[in-house]
Z-matrix of the N, CA and C atoms (Angstrom, degrees):
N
C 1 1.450
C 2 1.523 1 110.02
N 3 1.321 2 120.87 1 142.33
C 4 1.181 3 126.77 2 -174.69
C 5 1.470 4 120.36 3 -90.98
N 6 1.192 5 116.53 4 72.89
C 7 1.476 6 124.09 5 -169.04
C 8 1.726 7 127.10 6 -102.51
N 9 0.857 8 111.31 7 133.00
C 10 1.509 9 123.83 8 -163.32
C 11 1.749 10 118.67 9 55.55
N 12 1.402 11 94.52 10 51.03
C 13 1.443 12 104.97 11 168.35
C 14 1.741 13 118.51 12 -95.53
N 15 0.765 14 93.92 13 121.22
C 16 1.893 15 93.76 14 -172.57
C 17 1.684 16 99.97 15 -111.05
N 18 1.053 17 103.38 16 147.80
C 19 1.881 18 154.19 17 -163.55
C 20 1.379 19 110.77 18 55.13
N 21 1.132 20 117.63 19 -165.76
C 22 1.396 21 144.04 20 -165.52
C 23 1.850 22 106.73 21 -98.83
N 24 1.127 23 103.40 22 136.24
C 25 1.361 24 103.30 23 179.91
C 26 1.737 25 106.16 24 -86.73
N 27 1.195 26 126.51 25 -32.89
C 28 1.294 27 141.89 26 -170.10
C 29 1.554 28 113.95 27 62.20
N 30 1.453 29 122.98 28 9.33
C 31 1.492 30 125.47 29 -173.17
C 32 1.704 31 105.34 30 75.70
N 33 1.029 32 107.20 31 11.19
C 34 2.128 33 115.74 32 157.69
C 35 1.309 34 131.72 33 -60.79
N 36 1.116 35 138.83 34 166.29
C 37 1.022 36 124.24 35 87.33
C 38 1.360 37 172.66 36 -78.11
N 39 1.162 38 140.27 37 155.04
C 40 1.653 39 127.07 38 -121.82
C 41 1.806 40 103.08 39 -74.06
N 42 1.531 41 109.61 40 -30.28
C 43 1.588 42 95.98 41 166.63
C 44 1.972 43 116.51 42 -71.97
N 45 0.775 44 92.72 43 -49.96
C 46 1.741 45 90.51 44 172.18
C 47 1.371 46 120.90 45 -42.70
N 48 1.714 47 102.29 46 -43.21
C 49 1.299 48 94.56 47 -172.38
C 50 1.560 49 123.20 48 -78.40
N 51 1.170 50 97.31 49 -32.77
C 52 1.659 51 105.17 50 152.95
C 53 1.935 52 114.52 51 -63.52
N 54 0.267 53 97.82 52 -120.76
C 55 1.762 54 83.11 53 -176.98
C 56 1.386 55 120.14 54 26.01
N 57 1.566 56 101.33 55 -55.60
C 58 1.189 57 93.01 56 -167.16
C 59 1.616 58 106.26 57 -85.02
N 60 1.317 59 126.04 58 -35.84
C 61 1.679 60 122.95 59 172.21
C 62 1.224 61 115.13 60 -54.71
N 63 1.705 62 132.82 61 -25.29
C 64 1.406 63 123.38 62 136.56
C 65 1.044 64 151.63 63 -49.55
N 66 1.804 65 120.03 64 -40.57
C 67 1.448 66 122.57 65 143.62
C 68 1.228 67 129.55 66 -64.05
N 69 1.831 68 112.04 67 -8.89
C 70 1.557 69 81.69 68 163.38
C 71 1.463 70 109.77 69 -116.85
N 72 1.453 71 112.34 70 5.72
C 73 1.814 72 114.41 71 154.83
C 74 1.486 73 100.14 72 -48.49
N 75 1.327 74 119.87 73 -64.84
C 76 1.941 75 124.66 74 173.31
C 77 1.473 76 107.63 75 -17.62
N 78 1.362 77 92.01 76 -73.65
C 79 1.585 78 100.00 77 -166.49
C 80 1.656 79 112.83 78 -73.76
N 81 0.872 80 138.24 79 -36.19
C 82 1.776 81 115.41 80 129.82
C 83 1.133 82 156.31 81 18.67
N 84 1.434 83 106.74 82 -86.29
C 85 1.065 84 139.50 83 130.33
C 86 1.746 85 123.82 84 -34.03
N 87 1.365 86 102.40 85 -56.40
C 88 1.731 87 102.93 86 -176.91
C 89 1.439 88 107.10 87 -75.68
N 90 1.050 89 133.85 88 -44.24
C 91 1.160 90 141.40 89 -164.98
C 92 1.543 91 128.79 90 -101.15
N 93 1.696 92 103.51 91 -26.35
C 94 1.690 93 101.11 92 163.11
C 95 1.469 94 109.21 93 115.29
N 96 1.533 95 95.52 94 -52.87
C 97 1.455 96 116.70 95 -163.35
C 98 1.297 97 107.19 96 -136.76
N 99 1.250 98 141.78 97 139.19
C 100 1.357 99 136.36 98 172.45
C 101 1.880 100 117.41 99 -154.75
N 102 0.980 101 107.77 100 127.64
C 103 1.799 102 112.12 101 171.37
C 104 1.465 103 126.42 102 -66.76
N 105 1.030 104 120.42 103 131.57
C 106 1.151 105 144.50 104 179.22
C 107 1.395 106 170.05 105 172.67
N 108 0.995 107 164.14 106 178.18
C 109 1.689 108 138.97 107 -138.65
C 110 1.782 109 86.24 108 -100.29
N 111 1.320 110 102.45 109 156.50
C 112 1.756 111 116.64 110 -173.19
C 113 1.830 112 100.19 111 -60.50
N 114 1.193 113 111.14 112 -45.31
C 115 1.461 114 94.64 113 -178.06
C 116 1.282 115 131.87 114 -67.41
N 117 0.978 116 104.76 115 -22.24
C 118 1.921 117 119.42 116 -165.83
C 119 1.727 118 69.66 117 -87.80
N 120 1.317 119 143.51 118 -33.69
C 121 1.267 120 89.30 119 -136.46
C 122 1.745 121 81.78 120 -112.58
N 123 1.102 122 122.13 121 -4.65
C 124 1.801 123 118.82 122 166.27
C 125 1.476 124 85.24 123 -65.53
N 126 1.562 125 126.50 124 -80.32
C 127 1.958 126 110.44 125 -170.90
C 128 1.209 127 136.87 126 -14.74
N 129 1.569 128 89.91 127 -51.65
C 130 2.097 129 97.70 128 -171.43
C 131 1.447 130 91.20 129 -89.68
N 132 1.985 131 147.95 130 22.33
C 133 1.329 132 123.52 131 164.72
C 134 1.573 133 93.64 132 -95.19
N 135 0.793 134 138.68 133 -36.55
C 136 1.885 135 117.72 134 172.28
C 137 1.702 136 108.24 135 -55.59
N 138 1.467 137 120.28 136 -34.86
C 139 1.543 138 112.58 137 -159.54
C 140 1.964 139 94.93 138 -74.24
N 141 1.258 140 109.80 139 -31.47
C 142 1.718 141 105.90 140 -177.68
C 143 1.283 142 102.24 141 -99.85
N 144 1.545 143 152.77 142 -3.66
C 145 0.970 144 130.81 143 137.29
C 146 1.182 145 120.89 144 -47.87
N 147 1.361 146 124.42 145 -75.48
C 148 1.446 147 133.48 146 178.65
C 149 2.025 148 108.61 147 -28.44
N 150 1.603 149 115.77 148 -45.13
C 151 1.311 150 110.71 149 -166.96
C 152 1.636 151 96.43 150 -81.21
N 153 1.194 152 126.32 151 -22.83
C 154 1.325 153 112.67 152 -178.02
C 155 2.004 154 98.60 153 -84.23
N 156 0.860 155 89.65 154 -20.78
C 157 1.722 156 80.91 155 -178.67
C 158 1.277 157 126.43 156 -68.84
N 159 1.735 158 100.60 157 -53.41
C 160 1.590 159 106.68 158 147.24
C 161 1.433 160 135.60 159 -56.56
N 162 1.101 161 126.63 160 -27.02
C 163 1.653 162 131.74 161 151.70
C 164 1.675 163 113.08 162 -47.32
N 165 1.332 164 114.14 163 -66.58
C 166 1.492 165 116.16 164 161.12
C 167 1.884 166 123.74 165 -24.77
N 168 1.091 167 95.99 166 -43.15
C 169 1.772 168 93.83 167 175.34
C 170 1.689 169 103.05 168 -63.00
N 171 1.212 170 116.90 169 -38.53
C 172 1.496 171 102.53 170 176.45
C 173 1.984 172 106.71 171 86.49
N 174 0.788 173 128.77 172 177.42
C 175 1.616 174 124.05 173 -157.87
C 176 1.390 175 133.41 174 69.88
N 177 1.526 176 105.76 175 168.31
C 178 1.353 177 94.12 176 166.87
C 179 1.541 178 133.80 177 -86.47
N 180 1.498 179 110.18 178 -8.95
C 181 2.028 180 105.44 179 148.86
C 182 1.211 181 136.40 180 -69.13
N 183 1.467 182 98.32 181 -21.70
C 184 1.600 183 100.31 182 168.43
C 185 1.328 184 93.96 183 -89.17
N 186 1.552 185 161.11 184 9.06
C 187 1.186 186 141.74 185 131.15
C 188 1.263 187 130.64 186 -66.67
N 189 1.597 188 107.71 187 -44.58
C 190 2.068 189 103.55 188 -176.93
C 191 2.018 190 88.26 189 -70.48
N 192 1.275 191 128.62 190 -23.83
C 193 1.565 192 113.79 191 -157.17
C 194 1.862 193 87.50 192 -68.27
N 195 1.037 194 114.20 193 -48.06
C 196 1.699 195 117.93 194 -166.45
C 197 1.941 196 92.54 195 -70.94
N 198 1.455 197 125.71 196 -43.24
C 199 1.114 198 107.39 197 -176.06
C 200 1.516 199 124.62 198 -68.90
N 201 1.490 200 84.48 199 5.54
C 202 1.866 201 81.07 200 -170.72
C 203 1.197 202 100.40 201 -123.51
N 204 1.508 203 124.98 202 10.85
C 205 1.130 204 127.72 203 150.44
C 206 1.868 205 136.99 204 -68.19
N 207 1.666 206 73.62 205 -47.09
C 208 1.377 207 103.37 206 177.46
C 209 1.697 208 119.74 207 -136.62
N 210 1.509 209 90.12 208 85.98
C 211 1.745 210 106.15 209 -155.28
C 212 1.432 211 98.08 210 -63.51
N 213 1.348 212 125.16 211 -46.27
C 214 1.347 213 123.88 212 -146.05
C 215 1.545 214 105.22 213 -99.44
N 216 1.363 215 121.91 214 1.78
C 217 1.332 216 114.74 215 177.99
C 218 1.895 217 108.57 216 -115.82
N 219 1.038 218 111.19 217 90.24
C 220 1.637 219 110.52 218 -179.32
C 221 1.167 220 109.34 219 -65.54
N 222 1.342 221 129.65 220 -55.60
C 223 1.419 222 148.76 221 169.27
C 224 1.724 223 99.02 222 -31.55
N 225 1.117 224 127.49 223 -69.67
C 226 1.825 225 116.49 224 -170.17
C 227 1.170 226 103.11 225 -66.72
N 228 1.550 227 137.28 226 -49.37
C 229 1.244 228 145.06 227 -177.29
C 230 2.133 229 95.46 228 -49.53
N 231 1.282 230 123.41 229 -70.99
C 232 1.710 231 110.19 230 168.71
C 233 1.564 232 111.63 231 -38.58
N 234 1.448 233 110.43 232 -62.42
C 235 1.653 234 102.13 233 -174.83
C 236 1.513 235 117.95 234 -43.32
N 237 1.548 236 106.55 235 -40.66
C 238 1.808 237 110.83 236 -178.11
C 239 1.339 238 111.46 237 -51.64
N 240 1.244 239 103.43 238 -64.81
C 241 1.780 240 137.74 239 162.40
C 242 1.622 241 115.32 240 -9.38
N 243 1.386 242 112.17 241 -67.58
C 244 1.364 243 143.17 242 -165.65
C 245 1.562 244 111.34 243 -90.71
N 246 1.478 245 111.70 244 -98.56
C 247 1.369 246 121.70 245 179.12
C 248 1.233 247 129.02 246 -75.67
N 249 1.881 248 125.63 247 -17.64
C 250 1.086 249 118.41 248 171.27
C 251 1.689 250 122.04 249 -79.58
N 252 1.553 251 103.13 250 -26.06
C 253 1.109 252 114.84 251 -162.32
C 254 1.426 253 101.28 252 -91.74
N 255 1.273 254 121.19 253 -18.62
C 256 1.845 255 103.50 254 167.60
C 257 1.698 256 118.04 255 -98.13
N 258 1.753 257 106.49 256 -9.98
C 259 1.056 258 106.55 257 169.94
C 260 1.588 259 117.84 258 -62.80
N 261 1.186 260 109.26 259 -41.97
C 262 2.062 261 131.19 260 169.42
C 263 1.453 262 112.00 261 -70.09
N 264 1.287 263 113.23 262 -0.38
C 265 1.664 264 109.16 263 -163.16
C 266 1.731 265 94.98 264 -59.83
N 267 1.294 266 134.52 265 -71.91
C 268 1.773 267 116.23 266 176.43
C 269 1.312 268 127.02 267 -25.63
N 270 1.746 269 102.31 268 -58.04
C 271 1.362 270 105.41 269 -146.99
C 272 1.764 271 98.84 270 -85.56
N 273 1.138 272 110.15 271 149.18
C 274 1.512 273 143.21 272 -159.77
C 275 1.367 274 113.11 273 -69.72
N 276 1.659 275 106.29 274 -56.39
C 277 1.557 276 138.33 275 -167.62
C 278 1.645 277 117.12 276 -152.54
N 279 1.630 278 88.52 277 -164.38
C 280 1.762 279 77.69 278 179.73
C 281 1.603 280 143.10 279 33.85
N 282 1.435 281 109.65 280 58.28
C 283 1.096 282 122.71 281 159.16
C 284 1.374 283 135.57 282 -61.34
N 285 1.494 284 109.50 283 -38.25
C 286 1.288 285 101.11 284 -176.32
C 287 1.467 286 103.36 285 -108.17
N 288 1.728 287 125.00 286 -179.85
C 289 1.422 288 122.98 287 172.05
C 290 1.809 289 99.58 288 -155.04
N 291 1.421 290 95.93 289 119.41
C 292 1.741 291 116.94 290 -166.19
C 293 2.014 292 86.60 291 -83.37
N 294 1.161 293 97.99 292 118.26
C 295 1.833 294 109.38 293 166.93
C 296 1.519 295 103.63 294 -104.67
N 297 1.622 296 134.84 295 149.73
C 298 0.978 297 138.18 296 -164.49
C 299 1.787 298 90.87 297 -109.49
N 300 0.956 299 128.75 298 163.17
C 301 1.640 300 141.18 299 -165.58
C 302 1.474 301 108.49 300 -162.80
N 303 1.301 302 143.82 301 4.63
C 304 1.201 303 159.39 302 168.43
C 305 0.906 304 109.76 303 90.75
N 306 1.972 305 125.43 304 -150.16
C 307 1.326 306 123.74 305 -164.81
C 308 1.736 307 123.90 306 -110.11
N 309 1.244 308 108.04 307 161.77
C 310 1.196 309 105.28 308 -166.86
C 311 1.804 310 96.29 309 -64.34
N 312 1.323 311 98.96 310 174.71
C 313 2.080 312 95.28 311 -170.63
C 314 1.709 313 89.09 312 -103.90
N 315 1.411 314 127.17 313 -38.84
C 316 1.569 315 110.84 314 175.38
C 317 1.492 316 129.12 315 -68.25
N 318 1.522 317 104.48 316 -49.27
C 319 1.599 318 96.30 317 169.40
C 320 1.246 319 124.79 318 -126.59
N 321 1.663 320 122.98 319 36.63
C 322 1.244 321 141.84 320 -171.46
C 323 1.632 322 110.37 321 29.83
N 324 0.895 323 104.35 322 59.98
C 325 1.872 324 128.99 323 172.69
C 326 1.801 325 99.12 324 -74.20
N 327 0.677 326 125.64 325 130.83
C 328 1.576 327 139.01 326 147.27
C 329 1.724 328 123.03 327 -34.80
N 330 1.651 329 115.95 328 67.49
C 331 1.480 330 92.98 329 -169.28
C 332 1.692 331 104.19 330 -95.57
N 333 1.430 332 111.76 331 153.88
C 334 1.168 333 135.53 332 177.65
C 335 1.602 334 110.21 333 -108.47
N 336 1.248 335 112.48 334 162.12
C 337 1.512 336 118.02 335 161.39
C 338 1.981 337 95.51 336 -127.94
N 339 1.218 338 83.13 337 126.74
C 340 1.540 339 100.76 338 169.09
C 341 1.652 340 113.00 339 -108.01
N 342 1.519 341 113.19 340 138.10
C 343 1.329 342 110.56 341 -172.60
C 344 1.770 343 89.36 342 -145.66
N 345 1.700 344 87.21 343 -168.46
C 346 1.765 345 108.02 344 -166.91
C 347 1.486 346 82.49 345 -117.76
N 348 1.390 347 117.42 346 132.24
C 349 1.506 348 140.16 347 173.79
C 350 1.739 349 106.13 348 -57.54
């Protein structure tokens, strides 16, 4: 029995699938709001909680930890930095909130829109 296995495989493999729950943690982040199938998008709400949480500590380890997360985007790593992290300064948790929007029209997939509260 397969017990205490944690996340979603998404039909990946395990480098892809990481990759891709980072580019679209990015786009998340960049954009606010973003579309997508229910699983990807429950996965990537721990990966942008966690980066806004660590942004919240404020410093420069909570900067190289996010820059070395996300090497190639300086620009989201400032936004986290700056505006996300005093916009969240109260709240605890729960940043993001997954809304359901119905099904995809080719293979009736479950799409969601995931956004920043």
């Amino acid at each position: 029995m397969p017990h205490r296995l944690a996340g979603r495989k998404l039909g990946r493999a395990s480098d892809h699938r990481l990759h891709m729950l980072d580019n679209l943690a990015v786009a998340v982040l960049r954009y606010e709001k973003v579309k997508t199938t229910e699983a990807k998008a429950k996965e990537v709400r721990g990966i942008v909680d966690h980066m806004i949480t660590v942004a919240k500590q404020g410093g420069l380890p909570a900067r190289r930890t996010l820059a070395a997360e996300m090497p190639q985007e300086p620009l989201i790593v400032d936004k986290l930095m700056g505006e996300l992290a005093t916009k969240y300064a109260e709240r605890s948790s729960g940043y993001t909130r997954i809304i359901r929007i119905g099904q995809r029209l080719g293979d009736a997939a479950p799409l969601v829109q995931i956004e920043l509260v």
